[in-house]
C-alpha positions as CSV (number, residue, x, y, z in Angstrom):
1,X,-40.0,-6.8,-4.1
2,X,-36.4,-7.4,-4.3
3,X,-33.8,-5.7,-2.2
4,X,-32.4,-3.9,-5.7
5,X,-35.9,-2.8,-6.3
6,X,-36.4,-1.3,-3.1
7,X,-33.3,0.5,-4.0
8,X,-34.4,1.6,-6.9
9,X,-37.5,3.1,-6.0
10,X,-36.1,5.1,-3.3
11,X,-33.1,6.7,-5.4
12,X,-35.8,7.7,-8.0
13,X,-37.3,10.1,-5.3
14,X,-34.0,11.7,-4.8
15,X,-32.6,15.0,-6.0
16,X,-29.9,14.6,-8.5
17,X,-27.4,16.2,-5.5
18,X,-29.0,13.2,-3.2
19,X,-28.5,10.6,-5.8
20,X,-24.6,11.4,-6.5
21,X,-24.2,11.8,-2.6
22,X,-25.7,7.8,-2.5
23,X,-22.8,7.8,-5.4
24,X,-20.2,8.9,-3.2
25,X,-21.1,6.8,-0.2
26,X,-21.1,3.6,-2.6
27,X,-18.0,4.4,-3.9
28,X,-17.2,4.6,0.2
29,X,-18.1,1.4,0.8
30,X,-15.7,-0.3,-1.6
31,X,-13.1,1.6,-1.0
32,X,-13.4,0.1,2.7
33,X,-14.1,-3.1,1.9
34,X,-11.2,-3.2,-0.4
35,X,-8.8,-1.9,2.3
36,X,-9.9,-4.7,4.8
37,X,-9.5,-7.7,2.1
38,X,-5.9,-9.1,2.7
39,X,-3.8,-8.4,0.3
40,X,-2.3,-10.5,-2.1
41,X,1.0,-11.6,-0.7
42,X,3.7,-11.9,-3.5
43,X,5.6,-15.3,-2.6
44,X,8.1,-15.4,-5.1
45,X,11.6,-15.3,-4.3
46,X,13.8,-12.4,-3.7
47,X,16.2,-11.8,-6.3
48,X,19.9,-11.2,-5.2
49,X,21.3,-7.4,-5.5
50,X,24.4,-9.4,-6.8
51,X,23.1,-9.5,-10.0
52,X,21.9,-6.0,-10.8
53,X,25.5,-5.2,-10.0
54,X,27.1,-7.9,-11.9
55,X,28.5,-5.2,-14.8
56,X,28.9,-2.5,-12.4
57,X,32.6,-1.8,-11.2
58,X,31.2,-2.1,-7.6
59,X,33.5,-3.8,-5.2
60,X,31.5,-4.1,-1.3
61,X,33.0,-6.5,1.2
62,X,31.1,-7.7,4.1
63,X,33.4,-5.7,6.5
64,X,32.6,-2.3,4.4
65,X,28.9,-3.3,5.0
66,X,29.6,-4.4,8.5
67,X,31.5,-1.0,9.4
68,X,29.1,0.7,7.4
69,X,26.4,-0.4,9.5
70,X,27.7,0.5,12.5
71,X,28.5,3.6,11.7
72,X,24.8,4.3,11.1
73,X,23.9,3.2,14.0
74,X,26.5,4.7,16.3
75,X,25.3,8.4,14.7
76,X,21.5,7.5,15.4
77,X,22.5,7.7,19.0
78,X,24.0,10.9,19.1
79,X,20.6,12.3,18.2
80,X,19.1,14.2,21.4
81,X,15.4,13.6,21.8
């Protein structure tokens, strides 16, 4: 007899409650399975920000971002723990 048979048998002598709790706990399985696969990794390249403001009046020097950045961090410090 073959494994699926076996399997078979056995979920015809369930209650209907039993067979959708054997259901539940296939559906359990997957899920699990699925979450320890590796994911796909998307290689392609990153498209630049430059271009998706090409038509936008938007004017950023490195300094603004370089100031900008600092400033962030300089506040993250004056956060008591």
């Amino acid at each position: 007899m073959t494994l699926k048979e076996q399997l078979f048998q056995k979920l015809e002598t369930l209650l209907p409650e039993e067979q959708e709790a054997v259901i539940q706990f296939v559906d359990f399985l997957q899920f699990r399975r699925n979450l320890q696969k590796p994911q796909e990794i998307s290689l392609r390249p990153l498209k630049s920000l430059k271009g998706l403001w090409a038509n936008l009046p938007i004017d950023i020097t490195e300094e603004e971002i370089t100031e900008a950045r600092h400033q962030m961090w300089d506040f993250s410090t004056d956060i008591e723990l």
